[in-house]
N, C-alpha and C positions, 0 to 999 in steps of 0.2 A: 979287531972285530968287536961291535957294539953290544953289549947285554942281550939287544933283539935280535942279531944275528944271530948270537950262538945261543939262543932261545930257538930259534928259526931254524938252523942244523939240528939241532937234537931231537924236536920235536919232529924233522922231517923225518929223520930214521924211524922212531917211534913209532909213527903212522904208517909206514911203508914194512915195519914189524909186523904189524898187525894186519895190511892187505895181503904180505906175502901166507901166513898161515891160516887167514878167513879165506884164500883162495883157496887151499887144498884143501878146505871142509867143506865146501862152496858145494860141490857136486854129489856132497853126501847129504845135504839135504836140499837139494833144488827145486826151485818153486815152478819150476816152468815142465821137468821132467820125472824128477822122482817120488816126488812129492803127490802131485795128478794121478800119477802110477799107482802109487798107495792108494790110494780112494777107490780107483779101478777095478783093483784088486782086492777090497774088500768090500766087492757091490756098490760101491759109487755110481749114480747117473749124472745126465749133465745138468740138472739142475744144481744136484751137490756140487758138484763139481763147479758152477756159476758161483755158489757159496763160497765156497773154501776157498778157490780164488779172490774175489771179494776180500775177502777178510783178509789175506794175505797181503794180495796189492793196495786196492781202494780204503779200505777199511784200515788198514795201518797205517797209509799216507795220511786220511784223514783224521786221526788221532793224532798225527804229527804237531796239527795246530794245535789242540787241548796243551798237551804236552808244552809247547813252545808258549804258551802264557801264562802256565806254571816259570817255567824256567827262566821267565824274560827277567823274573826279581831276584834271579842269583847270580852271585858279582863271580862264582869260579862254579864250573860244571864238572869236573873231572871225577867228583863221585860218582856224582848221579848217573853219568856214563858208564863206569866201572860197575856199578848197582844194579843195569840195564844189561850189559854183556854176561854177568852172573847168572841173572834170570834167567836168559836163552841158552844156556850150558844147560842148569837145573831141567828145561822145558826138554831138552834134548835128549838128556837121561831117563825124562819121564816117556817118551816116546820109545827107546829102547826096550825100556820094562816092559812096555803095552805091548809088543809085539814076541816079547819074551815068553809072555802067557797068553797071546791072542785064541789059543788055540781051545785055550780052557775055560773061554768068556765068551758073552753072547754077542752076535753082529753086533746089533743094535747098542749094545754097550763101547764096542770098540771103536763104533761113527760115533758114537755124542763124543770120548776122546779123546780120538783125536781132532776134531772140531774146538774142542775147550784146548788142548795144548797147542795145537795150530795157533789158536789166537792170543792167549799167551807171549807164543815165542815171536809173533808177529808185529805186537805192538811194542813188547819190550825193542825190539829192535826199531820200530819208528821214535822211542823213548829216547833210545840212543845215538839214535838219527840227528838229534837238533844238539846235542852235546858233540857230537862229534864235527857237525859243521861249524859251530860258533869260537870252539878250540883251534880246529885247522884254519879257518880265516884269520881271528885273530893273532895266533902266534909263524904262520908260514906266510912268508914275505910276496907281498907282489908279485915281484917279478921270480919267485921262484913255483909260483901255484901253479901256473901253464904244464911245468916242467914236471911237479909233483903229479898232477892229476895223467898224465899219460904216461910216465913209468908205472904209476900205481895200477893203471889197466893195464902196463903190457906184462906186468908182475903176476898180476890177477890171472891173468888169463893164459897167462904160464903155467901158474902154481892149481890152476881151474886142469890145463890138458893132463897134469898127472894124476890131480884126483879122477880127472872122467875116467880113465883105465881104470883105477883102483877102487872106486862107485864099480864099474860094468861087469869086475872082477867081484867083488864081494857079492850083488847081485845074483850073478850068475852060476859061483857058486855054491849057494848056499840056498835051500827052498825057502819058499813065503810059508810064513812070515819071519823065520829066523835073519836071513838075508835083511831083513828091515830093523831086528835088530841091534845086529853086527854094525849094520850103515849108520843109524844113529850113535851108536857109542862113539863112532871113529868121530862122526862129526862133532861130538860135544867136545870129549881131548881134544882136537885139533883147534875149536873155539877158544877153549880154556887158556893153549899153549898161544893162539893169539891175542889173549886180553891182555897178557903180559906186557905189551908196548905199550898197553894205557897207562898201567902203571906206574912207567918211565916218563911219561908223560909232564913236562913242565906246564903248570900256568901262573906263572907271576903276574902278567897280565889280566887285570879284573875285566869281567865283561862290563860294558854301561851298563848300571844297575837304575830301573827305574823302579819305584815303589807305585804301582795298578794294578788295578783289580782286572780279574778275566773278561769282564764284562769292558772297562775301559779298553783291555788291552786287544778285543775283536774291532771296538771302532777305528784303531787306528789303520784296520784292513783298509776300508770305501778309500780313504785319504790319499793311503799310497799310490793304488792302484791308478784313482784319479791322476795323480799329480808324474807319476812315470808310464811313461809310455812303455819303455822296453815291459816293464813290469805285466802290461797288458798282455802285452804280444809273448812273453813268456809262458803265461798262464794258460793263453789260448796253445800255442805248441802243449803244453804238457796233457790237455785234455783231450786234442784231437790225434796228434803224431804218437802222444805217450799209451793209446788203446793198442798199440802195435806190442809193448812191453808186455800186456799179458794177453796176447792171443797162443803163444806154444801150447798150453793145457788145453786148449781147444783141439789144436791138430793133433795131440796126443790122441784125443778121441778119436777124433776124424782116421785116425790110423789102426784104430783099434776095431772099427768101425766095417773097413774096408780088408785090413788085412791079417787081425788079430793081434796081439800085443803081450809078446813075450820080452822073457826079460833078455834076453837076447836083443830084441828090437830098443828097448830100452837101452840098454848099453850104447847102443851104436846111434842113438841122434844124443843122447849125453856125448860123445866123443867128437861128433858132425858139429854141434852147436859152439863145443867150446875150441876146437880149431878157429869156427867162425869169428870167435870172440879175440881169438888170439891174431888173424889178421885184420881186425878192424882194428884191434890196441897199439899194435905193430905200425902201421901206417901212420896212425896220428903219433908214435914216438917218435917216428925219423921226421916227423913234419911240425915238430913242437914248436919249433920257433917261425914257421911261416904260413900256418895253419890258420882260419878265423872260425870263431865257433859256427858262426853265420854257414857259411858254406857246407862247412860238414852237415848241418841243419835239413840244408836244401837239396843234398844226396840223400840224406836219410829220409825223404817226403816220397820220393819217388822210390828208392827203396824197399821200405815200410812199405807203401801202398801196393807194391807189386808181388809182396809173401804171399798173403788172402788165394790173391788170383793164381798163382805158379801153382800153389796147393791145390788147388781145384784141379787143374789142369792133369797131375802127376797122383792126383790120388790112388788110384791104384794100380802104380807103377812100383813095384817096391825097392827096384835098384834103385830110382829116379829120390824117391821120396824123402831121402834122407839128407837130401840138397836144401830143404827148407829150414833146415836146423841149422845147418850152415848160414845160409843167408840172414836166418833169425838173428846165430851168435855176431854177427858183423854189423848188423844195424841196433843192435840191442848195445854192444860196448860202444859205441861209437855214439848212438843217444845217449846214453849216460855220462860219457865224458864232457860234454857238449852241453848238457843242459849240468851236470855240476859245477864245471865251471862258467858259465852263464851266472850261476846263481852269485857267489862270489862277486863278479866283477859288478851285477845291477845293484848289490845290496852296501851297505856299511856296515861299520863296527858298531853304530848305537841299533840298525835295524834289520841285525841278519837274524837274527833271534827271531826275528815276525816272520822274515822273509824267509826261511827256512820251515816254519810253520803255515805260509798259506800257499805254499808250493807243495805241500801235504795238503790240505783240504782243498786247495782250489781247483785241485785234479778232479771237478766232480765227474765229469765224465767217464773216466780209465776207475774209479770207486764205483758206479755203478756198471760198467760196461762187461766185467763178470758173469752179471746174475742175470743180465739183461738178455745177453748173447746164449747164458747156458739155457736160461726159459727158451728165447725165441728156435736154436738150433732142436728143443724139443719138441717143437709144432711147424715150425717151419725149414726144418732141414739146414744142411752146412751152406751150400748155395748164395743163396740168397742172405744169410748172415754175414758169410763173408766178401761179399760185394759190397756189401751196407761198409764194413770196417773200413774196407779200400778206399771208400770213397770219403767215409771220413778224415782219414788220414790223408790225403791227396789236399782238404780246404784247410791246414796245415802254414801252405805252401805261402798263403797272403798272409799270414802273420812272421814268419820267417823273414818275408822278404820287409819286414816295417823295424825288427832288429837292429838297433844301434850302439854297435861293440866294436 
């Protein structure tokens, strides 16, 4: 076995350390359920809610790029990563305390808050976003990524179904805001006990280190884009099919809206979504070697585009309703398998670094489709917002099919 082999084994375990225990903190701070629910429940409307979103998805992908031409001039990342996962522990603990004493401080103090911690623990994690991809491409092998990337969701989404009980459990019982701070602590431990794999983390392997400036290192954006096509048709998928990523917060509303929103109901589309997750991880395991991202791509258009509308349809059905979480979690792990390894196979070793960062900001669309959806859903109803999404995500389907993988 070659040096990069057994670089390529150890680092594989490493990484899959660390998916197995970010999945059972996963559900303790969810961006699509529990999270939303916080806001909710401390008077949040949907503009806040269009924010806080925002800043979670859009707003941390789009930091991704900043981030990625800082790090394009350092030849090993494994600090900066480890520095990145730190912070989000620290952010995690500072949410526990806030809801430790929410009771003793004024609204308005506990939304600016968690809005400042929110974005903290959000971008720190897009910080860590580009260390973590430039590390696992460069050191796990070809032909073993395929293999890594859909054990690591069916891991995920394993280790996601026993946090959802154990989320729906502390939830439920324990009153707001204690329940919120019970949930963050768990999820920070369980963060902390997953950095540990970074630790283990070999990089012998320097990344291409170019010495540019930030300013250089945006022009090299137009170039690429120009000169690969997949690269195009990638970026269009993540802007139009990737709005699907953060619509849950919205039907949180929509649910809350129509049927009220305990934590009971909370518990049970945390448990509906991450089932969901776990047969969309499942299928692409057993199908790892005969699977093309391409296709998974083109279920997930029609997919994605048919949530919006079922919601509609079921809204207030409350047995029914909980089937969109479901559907969510199965199109939601399955885009993300799909477009992470997509990213890989378009990019190289001297330019996953960029590529990794304008796959962060070049998502302008799913960046602004938050605050867009949370204003319009304030004047113009769920309706007619969510037709608008379906249809976005449906003009998807001609950039998929121009994919060459």
């Amino acid at each position: 076995m070659t040096l990069e082999q057994q670089e390529s084994k150890h680092n594989f375990k490493a990484f899959i350390w660390h998916a197995t225990f970010l999945a059972l903190a996963g559900n303790f701070m969810d961006v699509d359920t529990v999270i939303p629910a916080m806001l909710v429940k401390v008077g949040g409307n949907s503009i806040q809610m269009g924010i806080l979103t925002t800043i979670m998805i859009g707003g941390a992908s789009f930091m991704q790029l900043f981030f990625s031409g800082i790090l394009s001039n350092k030849a090993y990342k494994k600090k900066f990563l480890l520095g990145a996962i730190n912070s989000r522990v620290l952010t995690l603990l500072g949410l526990s305390a806030l809801f430790m004493y929410a009771n003793s401080i004024s609204k308005t103090l506990v939304l600016i808050s968690i809005f400042v911690l929110i974005t903290i623990f959000s971008f720190s994690g897009s910080f860590a976003n580009v260390s973590y991809i430039d590390i696992l491409g460069k050191t796990i092998s070809s032909k073993k990524r395929k293999h890594f990337f859909s054990l690591k969701q069916l891991i995920s989404s394993v280790g996601l179904l026993s946090s959802a009980f154990m989320a729906s459990y502390v939830l439920k019982k324990y009153s707001f805001p204690t329940n919120y701070s019970h949930t963050y602590f768990f999820a920070a431990i369980l963060l902390l006990v997953a950095s540990l794999g970074f630790y283990f983390l070999s990089e012998k392997t320097p990344s291409t280190k170019k010495k540019t400036s930030l300013k250089a290192f945006f022009k090299q954006m137009p170039k690429e884009i120009k000169s690969n096509s997949n690269l195009k048709a990638y970026l269009f998928i993540i802007n139009f099919l990737g709005v699907g990523v953060s619509l849950l917060p919205f039907v949180v509303l929509l649910a809350k809206q129509n049927q009220g929103l305990s934590f009971s109901h909370i518990g049970t589309f945390i448990i509906y979504r991450t089932v969901g997750m776990l047969l969309g991880s499942l299928s692409l395991f057993f199908l790892a070697k005969r699977f093309r991202y391409k296709n998974v791509l083109l279920i997930n258009v029609f997919l994605g585009a048919s949530i919006p509308i079922i919601a509609l349809l079921i809204q207030h059905n409350s047995a029914l309703f909980p089937s969109i979480f479901l559907l969510a979690g199965i199109f939601v792990s399955t885009f993300k398998i799909s477009m992470n390894g997509m990213l890989i196979e378009i990019s190289t070793t001297e330019n996953r670094t960029l590529y990794a960062g304008m796959s962060g900001a070049g998502n302008i669309l799913t960046s602004l489709f938050p605050l867009v959806a949370g204003i319009l859903i304030q004047f113009w109803g769920f309706n007619l917002v969510f037709i608008l999404i379906s249809v976005s995500m449906l003009l998807s389907f001609f950039a998929v099919r121009k994919l060459q993988c």
